[in-house]
Residue frames relative to the residue before (quaternion, step in Angstrom):
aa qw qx qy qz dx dy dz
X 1.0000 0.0000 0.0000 0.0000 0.00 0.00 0.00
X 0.2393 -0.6859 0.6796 0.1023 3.67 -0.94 1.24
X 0.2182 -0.7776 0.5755 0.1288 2.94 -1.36 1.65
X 0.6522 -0.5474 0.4213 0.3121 3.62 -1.31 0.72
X 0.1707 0.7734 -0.6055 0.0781 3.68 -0.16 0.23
X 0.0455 -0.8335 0.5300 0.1492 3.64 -0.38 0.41
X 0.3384 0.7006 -0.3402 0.5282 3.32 1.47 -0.27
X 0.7858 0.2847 -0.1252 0.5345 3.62 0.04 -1.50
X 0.6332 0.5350 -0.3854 0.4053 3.78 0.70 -0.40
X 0.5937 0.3304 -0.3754 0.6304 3.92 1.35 -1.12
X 0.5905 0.6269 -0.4284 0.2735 3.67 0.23 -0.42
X 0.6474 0.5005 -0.0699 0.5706 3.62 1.16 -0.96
X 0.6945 0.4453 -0.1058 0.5551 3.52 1.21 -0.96
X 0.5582 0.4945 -0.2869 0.6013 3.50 1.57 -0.30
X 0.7428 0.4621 -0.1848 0.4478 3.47 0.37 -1.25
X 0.5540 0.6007 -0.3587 0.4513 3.71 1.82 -0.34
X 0.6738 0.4347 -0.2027 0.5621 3.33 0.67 -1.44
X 0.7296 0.4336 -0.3965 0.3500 3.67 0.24 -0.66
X 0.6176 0.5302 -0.2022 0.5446 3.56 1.23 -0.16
X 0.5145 0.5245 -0.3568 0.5770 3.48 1.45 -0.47
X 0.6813 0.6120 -0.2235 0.3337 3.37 0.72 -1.17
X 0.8723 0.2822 -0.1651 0.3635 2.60 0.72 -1.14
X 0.3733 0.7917 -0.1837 0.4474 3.10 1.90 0.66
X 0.5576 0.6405 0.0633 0.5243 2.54 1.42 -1.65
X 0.7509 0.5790 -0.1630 0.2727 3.33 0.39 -1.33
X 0.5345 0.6856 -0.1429 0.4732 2.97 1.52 -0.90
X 0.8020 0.4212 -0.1093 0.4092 3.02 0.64 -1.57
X 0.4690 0.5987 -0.3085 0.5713 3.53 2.00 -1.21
X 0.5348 0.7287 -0.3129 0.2916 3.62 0.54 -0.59
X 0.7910 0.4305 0.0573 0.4310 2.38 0.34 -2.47
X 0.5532 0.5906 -0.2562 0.5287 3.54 1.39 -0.64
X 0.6789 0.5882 -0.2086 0.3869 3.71 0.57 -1.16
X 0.5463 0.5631 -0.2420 0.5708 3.11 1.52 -1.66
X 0.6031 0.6156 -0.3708 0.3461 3.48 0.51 -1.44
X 0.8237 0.4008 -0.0285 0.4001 3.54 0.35 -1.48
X 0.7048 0.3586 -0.3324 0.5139 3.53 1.34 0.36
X 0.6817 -0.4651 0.3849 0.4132 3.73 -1.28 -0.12
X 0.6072 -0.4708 0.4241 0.4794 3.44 -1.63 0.14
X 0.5517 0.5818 -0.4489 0.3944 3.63 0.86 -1.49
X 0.6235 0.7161 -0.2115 0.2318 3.41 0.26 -0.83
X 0.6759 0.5174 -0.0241 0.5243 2.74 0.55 -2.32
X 0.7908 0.4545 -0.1713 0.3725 3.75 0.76 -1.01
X 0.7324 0.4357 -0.3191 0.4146 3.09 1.79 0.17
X 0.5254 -0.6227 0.4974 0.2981 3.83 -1.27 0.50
X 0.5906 -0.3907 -0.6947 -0.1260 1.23 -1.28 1.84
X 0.7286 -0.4871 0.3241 0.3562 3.66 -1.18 0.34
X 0.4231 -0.7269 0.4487 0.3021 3.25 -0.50 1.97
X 0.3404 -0.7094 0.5473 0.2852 3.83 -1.67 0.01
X 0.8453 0.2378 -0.2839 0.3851 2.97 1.24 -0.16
X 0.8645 -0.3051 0.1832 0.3551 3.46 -1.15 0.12
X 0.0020 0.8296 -0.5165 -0.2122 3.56 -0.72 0.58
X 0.8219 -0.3563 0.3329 0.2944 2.97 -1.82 -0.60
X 0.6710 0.5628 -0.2112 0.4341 3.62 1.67 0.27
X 0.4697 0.7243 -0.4682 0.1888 3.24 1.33 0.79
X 0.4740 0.5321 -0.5142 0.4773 3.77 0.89 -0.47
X 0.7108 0.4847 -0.3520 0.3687 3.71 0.07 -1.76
X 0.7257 0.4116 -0.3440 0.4307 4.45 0.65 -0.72
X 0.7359 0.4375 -0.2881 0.4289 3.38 0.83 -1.02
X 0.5058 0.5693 -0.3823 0.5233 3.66 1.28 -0.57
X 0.4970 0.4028 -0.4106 0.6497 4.35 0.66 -0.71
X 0.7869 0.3922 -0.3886 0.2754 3.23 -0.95 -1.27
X 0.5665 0.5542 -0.2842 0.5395 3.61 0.85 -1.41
X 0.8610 0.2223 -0.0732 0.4515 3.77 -0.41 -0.92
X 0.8985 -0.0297 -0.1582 0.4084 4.21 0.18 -0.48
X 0.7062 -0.5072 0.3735 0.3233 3.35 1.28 1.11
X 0.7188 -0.5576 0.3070 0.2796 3.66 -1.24 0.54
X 0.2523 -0.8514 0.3769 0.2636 3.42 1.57 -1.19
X 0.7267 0.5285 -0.2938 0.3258 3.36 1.12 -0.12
X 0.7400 0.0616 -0.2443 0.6236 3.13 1.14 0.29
X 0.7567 -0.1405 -0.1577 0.6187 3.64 1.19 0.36
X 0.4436 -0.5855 0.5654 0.3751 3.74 -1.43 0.09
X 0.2375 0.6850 -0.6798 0.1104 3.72 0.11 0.60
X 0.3890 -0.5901 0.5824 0.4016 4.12 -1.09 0.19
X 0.6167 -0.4419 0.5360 0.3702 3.25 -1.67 0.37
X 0.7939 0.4093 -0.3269 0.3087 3.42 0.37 -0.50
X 0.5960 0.5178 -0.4767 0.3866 3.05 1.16 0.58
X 0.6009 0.5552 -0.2332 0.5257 3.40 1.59 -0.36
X 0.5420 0.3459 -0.3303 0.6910 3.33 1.49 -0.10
X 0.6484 0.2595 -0.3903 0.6000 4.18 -0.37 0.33
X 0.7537 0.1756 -0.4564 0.4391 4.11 0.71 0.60
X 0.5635 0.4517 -0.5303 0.4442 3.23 0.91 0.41
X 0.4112 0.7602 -0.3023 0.4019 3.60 1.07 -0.47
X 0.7635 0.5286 -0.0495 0.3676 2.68 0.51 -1.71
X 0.7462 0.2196 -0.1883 0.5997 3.51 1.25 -1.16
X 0.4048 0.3895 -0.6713 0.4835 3.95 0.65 0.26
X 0.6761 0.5461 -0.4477 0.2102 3.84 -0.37 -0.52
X 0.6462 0.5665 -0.2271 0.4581 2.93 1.37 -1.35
X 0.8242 0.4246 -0.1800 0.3287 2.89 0.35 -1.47
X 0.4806 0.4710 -0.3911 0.6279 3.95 1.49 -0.76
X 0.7647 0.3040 -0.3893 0.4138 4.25 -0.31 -0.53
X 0.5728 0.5811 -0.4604 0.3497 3.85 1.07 -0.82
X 0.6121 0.6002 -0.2928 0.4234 3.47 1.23 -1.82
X 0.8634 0.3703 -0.1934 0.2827 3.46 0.30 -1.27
X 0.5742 0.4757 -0.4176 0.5192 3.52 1.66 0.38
X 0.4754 0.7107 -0.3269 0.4026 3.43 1.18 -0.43
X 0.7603 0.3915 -0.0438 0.5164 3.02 0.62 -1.95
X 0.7130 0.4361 -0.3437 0.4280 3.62 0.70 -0.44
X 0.6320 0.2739 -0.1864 0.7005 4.17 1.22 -0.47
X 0.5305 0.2850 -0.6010 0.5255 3.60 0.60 1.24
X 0.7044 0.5684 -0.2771 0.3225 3.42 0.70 -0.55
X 0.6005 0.5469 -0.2178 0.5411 3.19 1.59 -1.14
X 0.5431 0.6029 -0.2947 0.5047 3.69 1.28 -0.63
X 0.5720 0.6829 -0.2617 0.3714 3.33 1.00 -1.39
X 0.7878 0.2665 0.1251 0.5410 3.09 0.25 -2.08
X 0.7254 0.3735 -0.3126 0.4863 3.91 0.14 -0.32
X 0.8005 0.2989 -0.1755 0.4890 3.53 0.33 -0.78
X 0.1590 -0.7205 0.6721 0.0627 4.22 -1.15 1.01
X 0.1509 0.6408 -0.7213 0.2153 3.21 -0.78 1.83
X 0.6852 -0.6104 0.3096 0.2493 2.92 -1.56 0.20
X 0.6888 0.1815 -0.1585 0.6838 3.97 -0.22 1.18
X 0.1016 0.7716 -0.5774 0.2468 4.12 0.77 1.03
X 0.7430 0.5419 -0.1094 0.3773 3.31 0.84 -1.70
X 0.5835 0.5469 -0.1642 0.5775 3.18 1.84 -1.46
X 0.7350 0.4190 -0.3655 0.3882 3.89 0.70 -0.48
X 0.6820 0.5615 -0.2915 0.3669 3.08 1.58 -1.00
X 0.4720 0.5449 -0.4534 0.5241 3.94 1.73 -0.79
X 0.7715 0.4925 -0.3028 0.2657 3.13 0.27 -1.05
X 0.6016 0.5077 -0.3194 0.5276 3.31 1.15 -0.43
X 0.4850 0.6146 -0.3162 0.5358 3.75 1.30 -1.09
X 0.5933 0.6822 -0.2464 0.3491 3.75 0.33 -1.21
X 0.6811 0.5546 -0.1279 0.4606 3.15 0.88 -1.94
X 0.7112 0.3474 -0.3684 0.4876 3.90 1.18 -0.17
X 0.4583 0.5133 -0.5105 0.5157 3.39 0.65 1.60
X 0.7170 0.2326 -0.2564 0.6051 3.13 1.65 0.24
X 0.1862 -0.7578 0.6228 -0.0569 2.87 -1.11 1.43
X 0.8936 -0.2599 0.2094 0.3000 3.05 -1.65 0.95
X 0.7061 0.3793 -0.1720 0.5727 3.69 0.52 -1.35
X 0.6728 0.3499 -0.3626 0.5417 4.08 0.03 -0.64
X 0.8575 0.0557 -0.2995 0.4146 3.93 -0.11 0.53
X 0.2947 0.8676 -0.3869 0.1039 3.08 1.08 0.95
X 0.4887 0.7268 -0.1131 0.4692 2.80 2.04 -0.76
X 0.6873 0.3918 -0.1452 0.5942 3.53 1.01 -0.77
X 0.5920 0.5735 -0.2584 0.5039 3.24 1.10 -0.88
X 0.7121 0.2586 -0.3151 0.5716 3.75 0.39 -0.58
X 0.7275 0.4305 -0.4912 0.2103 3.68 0.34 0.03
X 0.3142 0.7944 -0.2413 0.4604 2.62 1.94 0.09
X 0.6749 0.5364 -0.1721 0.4767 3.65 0.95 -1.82
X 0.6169 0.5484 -0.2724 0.4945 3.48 1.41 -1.99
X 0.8194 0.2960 -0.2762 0.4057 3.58 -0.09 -1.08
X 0.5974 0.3648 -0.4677 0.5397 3.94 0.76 0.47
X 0.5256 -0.6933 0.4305 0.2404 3.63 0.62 0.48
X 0.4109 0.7136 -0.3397 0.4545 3.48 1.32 0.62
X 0.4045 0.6327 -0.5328 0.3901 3.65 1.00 1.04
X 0.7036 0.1871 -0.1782 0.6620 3.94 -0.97 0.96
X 0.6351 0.4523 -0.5161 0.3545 3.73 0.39 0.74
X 0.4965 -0.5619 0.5165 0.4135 3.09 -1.33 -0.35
X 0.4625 0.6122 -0.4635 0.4433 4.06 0.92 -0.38
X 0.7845 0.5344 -0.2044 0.2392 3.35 0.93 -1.42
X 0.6382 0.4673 -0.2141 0.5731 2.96 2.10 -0.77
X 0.7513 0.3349 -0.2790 0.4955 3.49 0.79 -0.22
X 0.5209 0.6283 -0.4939 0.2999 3.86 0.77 -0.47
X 0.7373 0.4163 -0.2310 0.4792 3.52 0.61 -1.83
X 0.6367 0.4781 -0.4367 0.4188 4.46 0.24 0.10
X 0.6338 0.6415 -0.3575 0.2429 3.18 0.79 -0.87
X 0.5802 0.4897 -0.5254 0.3840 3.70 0.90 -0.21
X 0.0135 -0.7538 0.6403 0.1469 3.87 -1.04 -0.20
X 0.2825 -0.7230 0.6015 0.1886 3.81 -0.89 0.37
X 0.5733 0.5316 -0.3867 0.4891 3.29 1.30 -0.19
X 0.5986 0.5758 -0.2646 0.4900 3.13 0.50 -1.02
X 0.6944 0.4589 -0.2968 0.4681 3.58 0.54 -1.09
X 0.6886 0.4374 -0.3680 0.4461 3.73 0.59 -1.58
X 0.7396 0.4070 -0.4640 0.2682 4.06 0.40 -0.86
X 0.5408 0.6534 -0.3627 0.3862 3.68 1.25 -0.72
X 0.7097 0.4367 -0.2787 0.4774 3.31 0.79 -1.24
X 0.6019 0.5126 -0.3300 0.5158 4.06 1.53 -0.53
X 0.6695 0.3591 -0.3711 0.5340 3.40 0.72 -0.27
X 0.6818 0.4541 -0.4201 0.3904 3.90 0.37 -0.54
X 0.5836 0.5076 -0.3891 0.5004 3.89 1.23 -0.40
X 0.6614 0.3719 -0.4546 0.4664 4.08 0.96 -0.29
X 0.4355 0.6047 -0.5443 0.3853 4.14 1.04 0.33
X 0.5101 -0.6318 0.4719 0.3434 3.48 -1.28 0.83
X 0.6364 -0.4453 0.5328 0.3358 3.82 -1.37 0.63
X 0.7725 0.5131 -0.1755 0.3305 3.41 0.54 -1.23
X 0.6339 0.3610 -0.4572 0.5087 3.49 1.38 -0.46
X 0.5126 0.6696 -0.4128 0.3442 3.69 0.90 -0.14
X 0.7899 0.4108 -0.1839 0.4165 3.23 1.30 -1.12
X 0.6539 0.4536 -0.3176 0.5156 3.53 1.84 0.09
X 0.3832 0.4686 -0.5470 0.5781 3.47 1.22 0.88
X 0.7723 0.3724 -0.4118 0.3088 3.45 0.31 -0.67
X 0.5084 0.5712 -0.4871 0.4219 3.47 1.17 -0.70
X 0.7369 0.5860 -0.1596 0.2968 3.43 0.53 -1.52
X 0.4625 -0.7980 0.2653 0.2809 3.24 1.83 -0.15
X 0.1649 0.8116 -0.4092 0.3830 3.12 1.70 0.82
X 0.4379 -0.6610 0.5685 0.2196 3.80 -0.98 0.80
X 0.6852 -0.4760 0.3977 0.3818 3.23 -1.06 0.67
X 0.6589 0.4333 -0.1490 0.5966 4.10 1.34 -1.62
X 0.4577 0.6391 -0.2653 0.5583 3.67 0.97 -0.39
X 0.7408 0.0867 -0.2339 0.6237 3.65 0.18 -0.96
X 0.3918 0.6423 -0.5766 0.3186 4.14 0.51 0.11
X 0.8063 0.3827 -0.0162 0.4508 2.67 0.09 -1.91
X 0.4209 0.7080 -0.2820 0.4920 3.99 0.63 -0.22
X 0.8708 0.0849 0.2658 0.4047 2.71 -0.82 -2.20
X 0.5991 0.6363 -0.2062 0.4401 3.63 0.81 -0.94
X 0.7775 0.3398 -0.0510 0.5267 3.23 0.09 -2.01
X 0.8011 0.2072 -0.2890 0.4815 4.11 0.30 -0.19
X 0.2437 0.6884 -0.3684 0.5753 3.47 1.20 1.29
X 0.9052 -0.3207 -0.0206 0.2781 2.96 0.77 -1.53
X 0.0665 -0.9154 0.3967 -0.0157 2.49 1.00 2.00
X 0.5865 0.6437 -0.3399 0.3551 3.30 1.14 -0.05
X 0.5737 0.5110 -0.3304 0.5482 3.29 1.32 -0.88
X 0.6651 0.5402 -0.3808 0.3477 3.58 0.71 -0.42
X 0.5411 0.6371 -0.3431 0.4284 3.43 1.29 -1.37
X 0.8069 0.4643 -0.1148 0.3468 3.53 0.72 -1.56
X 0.4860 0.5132 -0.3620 0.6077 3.29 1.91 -0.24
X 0.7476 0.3645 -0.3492 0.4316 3.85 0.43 -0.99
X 0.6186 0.3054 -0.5715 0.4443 3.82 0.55 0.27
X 0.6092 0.5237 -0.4669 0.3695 3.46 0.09 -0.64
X 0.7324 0.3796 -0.2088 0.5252 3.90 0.35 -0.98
X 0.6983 0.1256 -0.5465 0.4449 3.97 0.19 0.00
X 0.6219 0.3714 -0.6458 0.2414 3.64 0.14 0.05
X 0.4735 0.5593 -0.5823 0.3520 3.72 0.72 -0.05
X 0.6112 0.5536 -0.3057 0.4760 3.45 0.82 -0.95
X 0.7419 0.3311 -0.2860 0.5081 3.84 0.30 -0.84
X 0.6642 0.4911 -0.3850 0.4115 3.51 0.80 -0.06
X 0.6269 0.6942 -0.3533 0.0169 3.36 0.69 -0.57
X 0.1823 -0.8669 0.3870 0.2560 3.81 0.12 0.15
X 0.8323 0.3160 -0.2314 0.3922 3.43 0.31 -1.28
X 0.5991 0.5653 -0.4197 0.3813 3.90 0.89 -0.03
X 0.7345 0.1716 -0.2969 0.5856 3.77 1.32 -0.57
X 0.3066 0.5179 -0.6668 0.4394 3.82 0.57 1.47
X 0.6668 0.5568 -0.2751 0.4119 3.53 0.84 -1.16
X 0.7615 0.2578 -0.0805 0.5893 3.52 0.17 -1.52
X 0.7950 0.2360 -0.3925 0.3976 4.00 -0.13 0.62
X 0.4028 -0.6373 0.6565 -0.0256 3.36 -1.23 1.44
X 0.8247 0.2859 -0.0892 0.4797 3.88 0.22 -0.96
X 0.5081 -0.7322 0.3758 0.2540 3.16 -0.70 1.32
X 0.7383 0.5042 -0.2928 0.3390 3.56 1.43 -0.39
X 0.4964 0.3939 -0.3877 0.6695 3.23 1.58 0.91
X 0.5332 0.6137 -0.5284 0.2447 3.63 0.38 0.60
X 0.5512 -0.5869 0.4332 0.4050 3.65 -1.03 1.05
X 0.4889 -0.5106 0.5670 0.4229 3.69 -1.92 -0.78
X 0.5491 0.4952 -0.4243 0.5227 3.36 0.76 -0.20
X 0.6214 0.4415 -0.3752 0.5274 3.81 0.00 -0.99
X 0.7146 0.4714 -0.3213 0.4048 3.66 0.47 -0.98
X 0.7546 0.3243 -0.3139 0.4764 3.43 0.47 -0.54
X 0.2664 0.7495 -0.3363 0.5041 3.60 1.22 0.62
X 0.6825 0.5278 -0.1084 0.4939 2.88 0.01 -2.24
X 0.8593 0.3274 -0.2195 0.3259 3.44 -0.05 -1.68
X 0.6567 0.6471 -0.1930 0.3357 3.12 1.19 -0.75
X 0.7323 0.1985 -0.1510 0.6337 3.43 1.59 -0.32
X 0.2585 0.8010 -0.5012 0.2010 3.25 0.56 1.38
X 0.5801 -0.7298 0.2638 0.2475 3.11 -0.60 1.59
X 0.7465 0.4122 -0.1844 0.4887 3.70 0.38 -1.62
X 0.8235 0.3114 -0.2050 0.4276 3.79 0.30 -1.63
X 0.3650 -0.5932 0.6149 0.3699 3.58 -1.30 -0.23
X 0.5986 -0.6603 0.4004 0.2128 3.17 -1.07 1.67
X 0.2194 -0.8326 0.4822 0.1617 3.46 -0.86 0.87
X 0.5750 -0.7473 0.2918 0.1603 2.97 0.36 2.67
X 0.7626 0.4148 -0.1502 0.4731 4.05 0.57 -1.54
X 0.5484 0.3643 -0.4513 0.6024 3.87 1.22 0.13
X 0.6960 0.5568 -0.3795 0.2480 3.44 0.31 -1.17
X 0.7030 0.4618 -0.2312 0.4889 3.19 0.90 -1.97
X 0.5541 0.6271 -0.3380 0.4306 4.14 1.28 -0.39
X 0.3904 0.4640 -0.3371 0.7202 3.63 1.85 -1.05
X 0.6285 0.5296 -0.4715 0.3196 3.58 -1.10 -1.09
X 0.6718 0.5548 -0.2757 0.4061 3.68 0.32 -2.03
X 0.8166 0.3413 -0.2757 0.3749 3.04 0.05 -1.97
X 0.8206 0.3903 -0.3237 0.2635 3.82 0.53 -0.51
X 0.4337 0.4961 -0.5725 0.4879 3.37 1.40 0.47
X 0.6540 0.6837 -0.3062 0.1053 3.47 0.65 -0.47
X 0.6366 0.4656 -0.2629 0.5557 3.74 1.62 -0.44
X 0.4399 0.3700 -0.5843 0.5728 3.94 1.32 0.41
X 0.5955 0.5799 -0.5076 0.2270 3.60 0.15 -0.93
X 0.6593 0.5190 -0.2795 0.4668 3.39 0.88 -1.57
X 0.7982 0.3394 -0.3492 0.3546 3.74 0.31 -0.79
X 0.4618 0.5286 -0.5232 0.4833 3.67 0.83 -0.46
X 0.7422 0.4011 -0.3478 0.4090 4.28 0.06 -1.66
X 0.5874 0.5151 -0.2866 0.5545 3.67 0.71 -0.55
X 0.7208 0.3662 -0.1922 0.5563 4.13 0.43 -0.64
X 0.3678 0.7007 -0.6042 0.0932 3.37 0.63 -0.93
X 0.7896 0.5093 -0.0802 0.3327 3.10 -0.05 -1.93
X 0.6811 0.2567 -0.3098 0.6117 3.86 1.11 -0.35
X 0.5256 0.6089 -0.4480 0.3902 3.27 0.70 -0.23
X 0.7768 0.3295 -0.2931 0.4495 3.91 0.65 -1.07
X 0.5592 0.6741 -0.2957 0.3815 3.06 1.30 -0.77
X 0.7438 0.4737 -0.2018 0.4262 3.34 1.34 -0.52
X 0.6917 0.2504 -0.2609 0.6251 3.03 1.73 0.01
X 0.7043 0.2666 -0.4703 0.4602 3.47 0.26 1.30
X 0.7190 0.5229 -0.2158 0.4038 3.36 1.36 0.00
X 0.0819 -0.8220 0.5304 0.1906 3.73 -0.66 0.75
X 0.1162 -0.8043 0.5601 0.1609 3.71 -0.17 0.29
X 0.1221 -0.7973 0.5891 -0.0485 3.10 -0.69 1.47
C-alpha cells in the first residue's frame, strides 16, 4: 500500500525542478552567448536572454570555422568526432560481445584467467598507458588517421563484463536445442544471441559513442592536422588562446553545435537505452 503524503510528493517535485534548473542553466547560458555579438559578450553584466545574432554566428561557424587559430568548418570537426564516437561505440560492442560469447559458451583452458584478466584492465584507464600506446599508433604509421583514433578505445571491459552477465541469465537449454538442432556455434550467435540483446546493445552504443564524442586527451595526442581534429579538442584549443581574447559568441555557438549530436542520440535511444539497463529479455 502507497501512502498519500503530499508534503513528501511537493517535496521531491521541488528538489526535481530545482536540480533541472540548475542543470539546465548552464546550457541556457551557453546558448544565449551563442546568439549575441563579441561587443556584447564582453560586457557587464551578461545578457540572459537571447539575441539577434543567431543565424549570422552559426552560419560563420557552419561555413569558415572559428579563425583563430585556423579556418577549418565545424563540420569538419563534427564528421571527425562523429566519425570516432561511431567507431569506437560499434568497435567496443563487437569486441565485447565475441569476447564475451567466448567467455561463457566455449570451455578452454584459462577462460576465467582471460576474463580476470580482461576485468583487471578497468584499473587502467586511458591516461596510465597512454604513453606506450601512442608509440605504438607512431610506429604503425597511424598518426592524423582515423584507425589511429578509433583502433586503440575500442577494447572495453565493461562492455565485456555486462554481455558476458547477461549471456549467463540465458537458459542452458536454448543453447542445448541449437545444438540438438544442428546449429553452429556462430549460427546460435547470430540467431539466438544477437536478437536477445538488442537492447543491451542500444544501451552500450549510447553510453560508448558519447565516450567516443567526448574524448579529449587521446586525439590532442595522436592528431597534428587540423583536419582530423575532434569538436571537443576544438573547443579547447579556442578556449585557451594565449595572445587574442576568445570570441565568446563563436565559441559558446561551437559549444551548442557539439553538445548537440549526443543530445539527438540519447532522445532518440532513450527508450532502448533504459530498457537495456533494467531489462533482460529472455
Amino acid at each position: 500500500m502507497v501512502e498519500n503524503r503530499p508534503f513528501l510528493t511537493w517535496l521531491a517535485h521541488f528538489v526535481m525542478i530545482v536540480g533541472v534548473v540548475i542543470m539546465a542553466f548552464p546550457v541556457w547560458m551557453t546558448f544565449v552567448a551563442s546568439t549575441h555579438d563579441q561587443a556584447t559578450m564582453l560586457q557587464s553584466p551578461v545578457p540572459l536572454l537571447p539575441g539577434t545574432h543567431l543565424i549570422e554566428n552559426y552560419k560563420r561557424i557552419l561555413t569558415q570555422g572559428y579563425g583563430t587559430i585556423g579556418a577549418t568548418p565545424v563540420t569538419v570537426t563534427l564528421l571527425n568526432s562523429l566519425i570516432m564516437a561511431l567507431g569506437v561505440a560499434i568497435g567496443k560492442i563487437i569486441i565485447s560481445i565475441l569476447a564475451a560469447f567466448a567467455v561463457v559458451y566455449f570451455r578452454f583452458p584459462g577462460r576465467m584467467a582471460c576474463f580476470w584478466a580482461i576485468f583487471i584492465t578497468l584499473m587502467l584507464p586511458v591516461e596510465v598507458r597512454i604513453v606506450p600506446t601512442y608509440g605504438v599508433v607512431a610506429a604503425l604509421g597511424m598518426i592524423d588517421s582515423y584507425p589511429g583514433l578509433i583502433i586503440p578505445l575500442i577494447a572495453s571491459a565493461t562492455a565485456t563484463f555486462l554481455f558476458r552477465q547477461f549471456f549467463l541469465s540465458v537458459p542452458d537449454e536454448l543453447a542445448e536445442a541449437a545444438r540438438v538442432d544442428g546449429a553452429s556455434p556462430m549460427r546460435f550467435f547470430v540467431d539466438i544471441l544477437l536478437p536477445m540483446s538488442r537492447t543491451s546493445i542500444a544501451a552500450m552504443f549510447v553510453i560508448q559513442f558519447i565516450y567516443g564524442w567526448n574524448q579529449y586527451l587521446w586525439p590532442l595526442l595522436i592528431t597534428t592536422r587540423e583536419s582530423f581534429y575532434t569538436s571537443v579538442m576544438t573547443v579547447s584549443r579556442q578556449a585557451n588562446v594565449v595572445d587574442n581574447v576568445p570570441s565568446w559568441n563563436l565559441l559558446m555557438a561551437m559549444a551548442m553545435l557539439t553538445m548537440l549530436p549526443p543530445v539527438i542520440v540519447v532522445i532518440f535511444m532513450q527508450r532502448q537505452f533504459v530498457r537495456g539497463l533494467v531489462e533482460t529479455e529472455k
